[in-house]
C-alpha positions, -999 to 999 in steps of 0.1 A, spaced: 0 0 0 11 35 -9 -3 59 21 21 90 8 -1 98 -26 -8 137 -25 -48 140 -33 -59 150 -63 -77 189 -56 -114 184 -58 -130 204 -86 -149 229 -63 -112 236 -49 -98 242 -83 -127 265 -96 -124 285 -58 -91 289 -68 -89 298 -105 -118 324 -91 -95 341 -63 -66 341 -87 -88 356 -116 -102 384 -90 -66 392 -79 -53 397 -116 -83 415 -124 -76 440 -96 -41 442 -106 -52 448 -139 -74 476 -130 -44 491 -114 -30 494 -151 -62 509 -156 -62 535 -127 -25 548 -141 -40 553 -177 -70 580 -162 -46 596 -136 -16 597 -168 -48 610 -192 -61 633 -162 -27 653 -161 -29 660 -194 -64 670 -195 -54 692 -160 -25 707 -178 -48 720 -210 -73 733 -185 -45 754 -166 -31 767 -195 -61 779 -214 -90 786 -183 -65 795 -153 -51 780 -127 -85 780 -103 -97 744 -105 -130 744 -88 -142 712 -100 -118 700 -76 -143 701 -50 -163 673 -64 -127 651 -60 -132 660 -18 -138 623 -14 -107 614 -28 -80 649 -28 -83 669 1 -98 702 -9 -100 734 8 -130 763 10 -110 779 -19 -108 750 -37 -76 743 -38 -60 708 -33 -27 695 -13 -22 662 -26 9 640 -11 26 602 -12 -1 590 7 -34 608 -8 -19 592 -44 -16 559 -31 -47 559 -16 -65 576 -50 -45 551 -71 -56 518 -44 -97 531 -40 -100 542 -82 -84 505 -89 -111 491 -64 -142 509 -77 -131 508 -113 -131 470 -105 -165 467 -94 -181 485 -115 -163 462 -141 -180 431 -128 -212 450 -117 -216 463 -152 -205 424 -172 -229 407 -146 -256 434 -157 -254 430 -191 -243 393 -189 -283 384 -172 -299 410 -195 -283 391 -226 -297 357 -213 -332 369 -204 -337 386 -242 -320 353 -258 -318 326 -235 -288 300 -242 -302 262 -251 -291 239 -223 -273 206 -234 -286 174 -212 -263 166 -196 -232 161 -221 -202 195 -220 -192 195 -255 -173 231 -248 -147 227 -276 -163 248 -302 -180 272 -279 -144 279 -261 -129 284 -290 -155 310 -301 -152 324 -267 -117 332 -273 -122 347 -306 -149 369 -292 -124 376 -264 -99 387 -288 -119 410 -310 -135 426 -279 -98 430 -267 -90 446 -297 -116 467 -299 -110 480 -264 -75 488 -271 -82 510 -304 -106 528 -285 -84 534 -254 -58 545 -279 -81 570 -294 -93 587 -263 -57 588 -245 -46 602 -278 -72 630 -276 -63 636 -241 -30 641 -248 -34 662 -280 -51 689 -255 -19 692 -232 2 690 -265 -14 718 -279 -17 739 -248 23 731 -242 34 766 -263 6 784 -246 19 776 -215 35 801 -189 65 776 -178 95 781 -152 122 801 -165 143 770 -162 117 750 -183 117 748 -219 87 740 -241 107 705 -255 112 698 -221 72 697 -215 70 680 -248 92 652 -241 79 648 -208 38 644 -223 52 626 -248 70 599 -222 37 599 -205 15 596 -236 40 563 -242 35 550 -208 -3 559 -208 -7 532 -242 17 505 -227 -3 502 -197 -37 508 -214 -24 476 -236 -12 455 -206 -44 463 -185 -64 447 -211 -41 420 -218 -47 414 -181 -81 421 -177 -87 394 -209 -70 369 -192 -89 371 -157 -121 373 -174 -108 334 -187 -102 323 -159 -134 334 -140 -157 324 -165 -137 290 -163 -140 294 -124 -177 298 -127 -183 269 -157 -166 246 -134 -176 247 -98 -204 225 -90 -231 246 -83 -260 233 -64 -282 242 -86 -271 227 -117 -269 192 -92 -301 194 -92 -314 200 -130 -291 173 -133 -308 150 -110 
């Protein structure tokens, strides 16, 4: 008798897990996410500065997240970024999976799905769900690209409007939108490359745990 065999993980372990590890690169993701509006918000900050003034009074709105004053005006430091960037990932996240879950019932009440008895053939419908996967990934990252391109546009116009240090020249504020403008499509890019892949692995989470329910359709 062998007694040292390591136990196979049941499947409700397996799906609990692909689930947790799809949630945490889904967050992560959305952290991606979070850089590309705060990258995209400097930009749009910078244009408004230059061409309005430098009294931001729709700051105030932002009191939940920057600490605003009665004048409006906002002291932001290494902790109130950190804790922007952490709560914007978070709700950006659930409103993510609120908004999917939303649609996701809506689209199965107008045309529900035909139930196979009993027997998973998933081949062709997973690789159909990949290819729909893919498109939607790619649409997602031409539009990003679009608007973060727009964004930036603004603050590269505004740049030789600007009224800059004397110690600042207009190619340095140029090459520092433009770095930014780089960084802003990398991560755009990476956070959906991210995002595609824990959307996989959820909806392989949820496929695969034995829900109760289906137990009992079954039965």
């Amino acid at each position: 008798m062998n007694d040292n065999k390591i136990p196979r993980p049941t499947p409700a372990f397996s799906a609990a897990l692909a689930g947790l590890f799809g949630f945490l690169l889904k967050y992560s993701a959305y952290n991606f996410l979070t850089g590309v509006v705060l990258l995209c918000f400097t930009a749009l900050a910078f244009a408004y500065i230059t061409f309005i003034g430098p009294r931001v009074s729709f700051l105030k709105y932002l009191s939940f997240l920057i600490p605003v004053d009665s004048q409006g005006t906002a002291t932001i430091g290494a902790s109130d970024i950190l804790r922007v960037f952490s709560l914007l990932s978070l709700i950006f996240m659930i409103l993510a999976i609120t908004g999917k879950t939303f649609m996701g019932g809506l689209r199965k009440l107008i045309s529900p799905a035909p139930r196979a008895d009993g027997v998973k053939n998933s081949s062709p419908a997973d690789t159909q769900s990949i290819r729909q996967s893919i498109r939607a990934g790619t649409r997602r990252f031409i539009i990003g690209c679009v608007a973060i391109t727009l964004f930036f546009l603004a603050a590269f116009i505004a740049i030789p409007f600007a009224k800059l240090a004397e110690d600042t020249s207009s190619i340095a504020m140029f090459a520092l939108f433009g770095f930014f403008y780089l960084l802003a499509l990398v991560s755009n890019g990476v956070y959906i490359l991210i995002d595609v892949v824990s959307d996989g692995l959820l909806d392989w989470a949820r496929m695969n745990f034995p829900w109760p329910v289906e137990r009992e359709q079954v039965m």
